[in-house]
N, C-alpha and C positions, 0 to 999 in steps of 0.2 A: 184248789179251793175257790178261786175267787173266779174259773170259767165256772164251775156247779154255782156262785149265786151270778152269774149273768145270765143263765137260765132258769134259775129256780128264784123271781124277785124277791128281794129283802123289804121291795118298796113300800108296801101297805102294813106291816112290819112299823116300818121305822118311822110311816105315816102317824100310825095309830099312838106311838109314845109321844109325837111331838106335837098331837091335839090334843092330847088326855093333860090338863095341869097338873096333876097330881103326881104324875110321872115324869115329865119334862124337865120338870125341877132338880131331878137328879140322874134323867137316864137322859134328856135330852142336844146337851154338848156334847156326849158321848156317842149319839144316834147321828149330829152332824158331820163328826171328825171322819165316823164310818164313812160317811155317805160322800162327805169329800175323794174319799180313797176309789170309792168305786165309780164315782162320775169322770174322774181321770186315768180309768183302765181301759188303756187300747182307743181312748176314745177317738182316735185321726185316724187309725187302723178301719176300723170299722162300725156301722151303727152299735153306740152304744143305751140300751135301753134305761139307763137312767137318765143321762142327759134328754133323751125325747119325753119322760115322765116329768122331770123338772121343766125340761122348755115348753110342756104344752099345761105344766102345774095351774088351774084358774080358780083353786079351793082358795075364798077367801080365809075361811080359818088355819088351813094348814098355813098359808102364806104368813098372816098373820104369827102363828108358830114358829116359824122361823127368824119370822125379825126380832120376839121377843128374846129367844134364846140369846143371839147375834148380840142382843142390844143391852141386853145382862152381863154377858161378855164383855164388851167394850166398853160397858163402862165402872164394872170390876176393876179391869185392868188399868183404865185410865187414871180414877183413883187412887189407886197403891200405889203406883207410879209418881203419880204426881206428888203424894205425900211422901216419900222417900228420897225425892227432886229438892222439896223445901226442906227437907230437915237437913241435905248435905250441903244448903244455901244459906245455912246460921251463922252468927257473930263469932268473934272468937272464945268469947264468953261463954256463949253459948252450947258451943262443942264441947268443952271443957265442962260442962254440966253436962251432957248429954254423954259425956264421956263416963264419967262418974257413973250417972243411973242409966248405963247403958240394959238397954234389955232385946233380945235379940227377937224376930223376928218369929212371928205365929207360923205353922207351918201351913195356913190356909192363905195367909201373905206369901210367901215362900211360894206357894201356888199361883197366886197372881199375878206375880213379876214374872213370872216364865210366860213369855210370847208362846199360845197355840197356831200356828202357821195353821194348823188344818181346817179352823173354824174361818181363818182368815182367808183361806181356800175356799171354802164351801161360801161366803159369801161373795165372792168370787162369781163363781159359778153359778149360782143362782143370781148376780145382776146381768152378768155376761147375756144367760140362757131365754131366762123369764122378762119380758117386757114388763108382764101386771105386777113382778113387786117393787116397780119403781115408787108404785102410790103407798107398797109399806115402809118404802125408806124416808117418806115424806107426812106420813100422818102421825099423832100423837099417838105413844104407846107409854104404859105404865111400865116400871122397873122398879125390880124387887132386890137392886144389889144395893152398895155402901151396909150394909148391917154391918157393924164394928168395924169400919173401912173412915170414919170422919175423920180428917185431920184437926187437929187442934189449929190450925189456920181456918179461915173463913173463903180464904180463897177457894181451895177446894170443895170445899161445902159448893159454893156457888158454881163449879164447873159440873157436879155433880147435878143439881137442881135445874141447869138450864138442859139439859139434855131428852129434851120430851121427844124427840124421833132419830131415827137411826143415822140419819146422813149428819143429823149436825155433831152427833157421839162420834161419829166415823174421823169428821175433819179434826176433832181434840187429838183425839189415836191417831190420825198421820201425821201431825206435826209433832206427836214424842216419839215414833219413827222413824223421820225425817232427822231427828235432831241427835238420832247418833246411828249413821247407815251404815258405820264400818262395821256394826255388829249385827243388823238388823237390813242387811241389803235385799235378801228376796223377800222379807214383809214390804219392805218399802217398792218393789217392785210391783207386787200383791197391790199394794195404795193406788199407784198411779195406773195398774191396768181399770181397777175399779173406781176414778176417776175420770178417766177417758169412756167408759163405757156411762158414766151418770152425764159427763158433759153432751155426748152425743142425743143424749134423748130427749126429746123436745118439752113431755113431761116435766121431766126433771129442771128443766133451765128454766121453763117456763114458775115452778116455786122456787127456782134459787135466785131470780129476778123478782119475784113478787115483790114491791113495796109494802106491801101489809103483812107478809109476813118473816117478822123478823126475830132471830134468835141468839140472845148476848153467848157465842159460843168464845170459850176459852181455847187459844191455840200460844203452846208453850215456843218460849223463844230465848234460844240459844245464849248464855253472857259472850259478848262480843268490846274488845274495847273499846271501838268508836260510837259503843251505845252507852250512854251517861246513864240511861234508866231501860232495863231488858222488860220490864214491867208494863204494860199497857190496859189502861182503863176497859173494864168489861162493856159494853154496850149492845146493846141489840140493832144488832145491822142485817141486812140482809144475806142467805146463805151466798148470793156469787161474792158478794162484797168479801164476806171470812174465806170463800175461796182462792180468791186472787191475792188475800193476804197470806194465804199459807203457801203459795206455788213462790211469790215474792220470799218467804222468808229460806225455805228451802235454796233459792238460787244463792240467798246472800252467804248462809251457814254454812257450805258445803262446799267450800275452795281449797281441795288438797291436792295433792300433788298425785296420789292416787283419783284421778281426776273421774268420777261416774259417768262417763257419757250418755248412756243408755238412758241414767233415772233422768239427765237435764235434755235428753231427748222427749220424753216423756213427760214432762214439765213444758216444754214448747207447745207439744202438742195441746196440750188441756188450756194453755193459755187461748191458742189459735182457736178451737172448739168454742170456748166461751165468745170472744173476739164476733166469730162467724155468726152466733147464734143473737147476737147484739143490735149486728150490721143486719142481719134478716128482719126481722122483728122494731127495729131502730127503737131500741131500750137505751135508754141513756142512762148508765149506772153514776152514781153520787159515788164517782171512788177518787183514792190521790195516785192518778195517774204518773207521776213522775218517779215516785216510788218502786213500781213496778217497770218502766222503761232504764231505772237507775242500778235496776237486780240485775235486768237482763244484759245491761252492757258493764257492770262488774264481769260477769259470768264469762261474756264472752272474752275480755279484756284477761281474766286470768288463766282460760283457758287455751289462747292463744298464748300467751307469754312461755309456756309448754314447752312451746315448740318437738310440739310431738311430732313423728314423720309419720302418721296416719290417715288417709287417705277419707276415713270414715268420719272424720270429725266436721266433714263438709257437711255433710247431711243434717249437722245441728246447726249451722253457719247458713244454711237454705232457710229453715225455718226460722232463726232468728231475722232475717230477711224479710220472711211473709210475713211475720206479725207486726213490723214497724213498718213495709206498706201497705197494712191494712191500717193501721193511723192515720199514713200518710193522704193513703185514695179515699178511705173513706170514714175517716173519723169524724167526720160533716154527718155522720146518720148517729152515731153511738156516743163522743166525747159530749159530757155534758153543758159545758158553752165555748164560744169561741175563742175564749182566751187560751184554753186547752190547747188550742192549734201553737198558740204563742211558745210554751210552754215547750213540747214536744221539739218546736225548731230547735230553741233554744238549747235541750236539750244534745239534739243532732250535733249543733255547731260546735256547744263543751266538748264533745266527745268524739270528735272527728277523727281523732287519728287511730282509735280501735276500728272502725269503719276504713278508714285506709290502711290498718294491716291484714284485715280479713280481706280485701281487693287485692295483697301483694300475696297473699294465703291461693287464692283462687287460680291469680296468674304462674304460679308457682307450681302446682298441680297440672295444670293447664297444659305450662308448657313440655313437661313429663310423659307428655301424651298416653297415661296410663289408661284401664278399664272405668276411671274416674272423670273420664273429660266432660261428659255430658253435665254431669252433676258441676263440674265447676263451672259451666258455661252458665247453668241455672243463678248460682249464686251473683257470679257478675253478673246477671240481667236484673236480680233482685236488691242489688247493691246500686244499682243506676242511680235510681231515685235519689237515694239517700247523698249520693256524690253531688247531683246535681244542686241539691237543696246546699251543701257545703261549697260547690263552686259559684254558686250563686250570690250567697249572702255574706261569704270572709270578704272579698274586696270591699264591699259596701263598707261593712265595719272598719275594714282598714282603713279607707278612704275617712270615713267617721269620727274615726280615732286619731288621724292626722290634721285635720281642718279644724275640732278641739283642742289639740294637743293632751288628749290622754292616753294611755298608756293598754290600761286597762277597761273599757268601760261597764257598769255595773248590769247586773241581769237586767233591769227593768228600762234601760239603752238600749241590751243588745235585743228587746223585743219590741222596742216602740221601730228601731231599723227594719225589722222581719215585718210588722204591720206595716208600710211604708212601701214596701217591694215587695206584697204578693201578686202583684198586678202581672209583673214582669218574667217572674217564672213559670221553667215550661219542663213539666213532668212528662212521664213517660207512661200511658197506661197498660196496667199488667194482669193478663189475664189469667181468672182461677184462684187469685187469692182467696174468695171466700169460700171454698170447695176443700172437704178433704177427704181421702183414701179412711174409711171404716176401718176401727179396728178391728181386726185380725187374728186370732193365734196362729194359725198356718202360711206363712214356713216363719219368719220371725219370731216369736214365742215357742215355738214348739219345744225346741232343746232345754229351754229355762225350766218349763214346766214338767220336763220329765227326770229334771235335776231337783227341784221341787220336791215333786213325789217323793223321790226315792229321800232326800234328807227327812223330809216327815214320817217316813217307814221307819227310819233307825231311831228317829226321836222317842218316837213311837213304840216302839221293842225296849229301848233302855229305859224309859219314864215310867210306864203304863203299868199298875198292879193292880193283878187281877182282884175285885173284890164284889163280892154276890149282895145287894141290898135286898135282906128278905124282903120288907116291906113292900118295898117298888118290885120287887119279883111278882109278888102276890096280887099288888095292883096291875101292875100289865097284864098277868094271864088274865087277872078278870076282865080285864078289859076286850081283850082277846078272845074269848070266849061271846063276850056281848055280842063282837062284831060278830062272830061266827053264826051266833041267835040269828 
């Protein structure tokens, strides 16, 4: 069945529902989900004729049609979601009434809460394929969802209303992805391939750096206990800004034992991306830096503690290397003033000794002399820096600390020391930090995606009931027929 539509296209078909409004509205998620399935048949095999129709796609309208649908979706979902999130975050009081006039749930909510993987596919694949719909994940579109979806909070209301284009809907839905992966790990895989593919485009960075345009997006955040308030004031910040806050929160929420490596690979990466794209351009982002250097070395601090005997977890310990000597070399183009420098040492020096376990990690590998050597050799050369900057400036402080007789001295010591001795330090320069290897699906994604597949086929067979809408029947032949005219 599905070699007969690789020659006989479904394309203009599934074209014509997803321009017609009238049709879209009820046959067009269902024209996506298809069209996911068929864009990922055999596609590394051989050319496959939908993926050349989608990557050479330049209809603005159709384009347009698809973000809308996408953008209906996500923020359907986001919604009910979100309103389901607050109501299991009431008083105790509260539950206890809500216990009482409990009412259970519409079955078109019941619809909502279910993650479609296929649409979350199909956009995929369409940002993967097509360059030109980078401008429909970036420009304002209308949506026609929340109808009987408001929560009686305000909050909601307002994640809902700030969502005027697809990428900023996108970032709300990966951080309620992100914040529970043990159920939700190939969507969240889905996230960060489709964030690597946005950070890479110049397009794209170039409106998520825009200072004039900025968008109060809502990104949910895990209860943690060393967080007094999980709650964070809505603002309109720029889209890199809510970026790097979502990659940030994802590193911090996600410390189990079942350790991801893959997604905090993929998290590196989109960091680095951004990072590269900063350093090129020398955009100086208004962000709190320390925040995000303080994800990154939890992350790696708990992931070392592991002590897994994996050979592969180097390959996260390379990248978290590159992106703290791209600080290091060249945070003189991108950190917004110099006290940033101050900061980041400062930072290095707290945190030293996850920096010399990941050197004892490297040596360790090393001397094992496995298929892994090269790759450890990389990280020791990437970790140079970072030692030297540590064997540089503890004597001083010690020295510092003994000549006052303190003990401990307070951060704003240990940086007036650091401004005092940059004269005298002597780094190592590292070439290709701001360079990275394209993403890819072959050979690395390939097995993911065709695991992928086949769970959205069974999903898909057990979910799916068949149901004939005359009306949209009746409108699509005529539609069809038009085009035929």
């Amino acid at each position: 069945m599905v070699e007969y539509l690789m020659l006989h296209s479904l394309w203009f078909s599934l074209c014509k529902v997803i321009v017609t409004p009238s049709v879209r509205s009820s046959l067009g998620s269902h024209s996506l989900s298809l069209l996911s399935l068929l864009l990922n048949y055999r596609k590394n095999e051989y050319s496959n004729p939908y993926s050349i129709k989608v990557a050479g796609c330049d209809d603005e309208l159709l384009l347009n049609g698809f973000g809308e649908i996408l953008l209906n979706y996500i923020n359907r979902y986001n919604n009910t979601v979100l309103a389901v999130r607050q109501a299991s975050n009431q008083s105790y009081s509260e539950y206890i009434s809500s216990w009482i006039y409990w009412t259970y749930p519409t079955a078109e909510e019941e619809k909502d809460l279910k993650l479609d993987l296929s649409l979350l596919l199909c956009l995929y694949e369409i940002v993967h394929l097509n360059r030109s719909f980078t401008t429909v994940l970036t420009q304002t579109m209308s949506s026609t969802t929340g109808e009987g979806h408001d929560g009686d909070n305000g909050e909601v209301q307002k994640s809902e209303e700030c969502h005027s284009n697809l990428i900023s809907a996108f970032l709300t839905f990966s951080s309620l992805i992100f914040s529970n992966v043990r159920e939700n790990f190939a969507a969240a895989q889905l996230c960060f391939d489709i964030l690597l593919c946005v950070s890479e485009d110049n397009y794209a960075n170039a409106f998520m750096h825009d200072e004039n345009q900025v968008f109060p997006v809502f990104i949910y955040r895990t209860k943690l206990r060393h967080r007094k308030d999980n709650k964070k004031e809505l603002t309109a910040m720029s889209l890199a800004y809510t970026l790097l806050d979502l990659t940030s929160e994802f590193l911090m929420t996600n410390l189990t034992k079942n350790f991801p490596f893959e997604l905090y690979s993929k998290c590196y990466r989109v960091i680095h991306r951004i990072l590269c794209y900063q350093k090129k351009c020398r955009v100086r982002l208004n962000y709190p830096w320390p925040t995000l250097w303080n994800s990154i070395i939890s992350a790696v601090k708990w992931s070392n503690s592991l002590k897994l005997d994996d050979p592969e977890i180097i390959s996260n310990y390379i990248q978290v290397g590159r992106i703290f000597n791209m600080f290091v070399m060249y945070g003189d183009t991108f950190l917004p003033n110099p006290g940033s420098y101050d900061e980041l040492y400062y930072e290095l020096l707290r945190q030293h000794g996850v920096f010399d376990s990941l050197n004892e990690t490297g040596l360790k590998y090393l001397d094992k002399g496995n298929t892994h050597k090269e790759s450890c050799k990389e990280l020791l050369s990437n970790l140079h820096n970072v030692r030297a900057i540590v064997n540089h400036f503890s004597p001083k402080i010690e020295a510092w600390s003994t000549a006052n007789k303190i003990s401990t001295p307070t951060p704003e010591e240990v940086m007036d020391i650091v401004r005092s001795n940059y004269d005298t330090l002597t780094l190592k320069l590292q070439d290709g930090l701001d360079h990275f290897e394209r993403y890819s699906e072959v050979p690395r994604e390939q097995q993911s995606f065709t695991n992928l597949v086949r769970k959205i086929c069974k999903d898909k067979r057990e979910t799916t009931v068949v149901q004939i809408d005359t009306a949209a029947y009746h409108k699509f032949t005529t539609v069809s027929n038009i085009g035929q005219c």
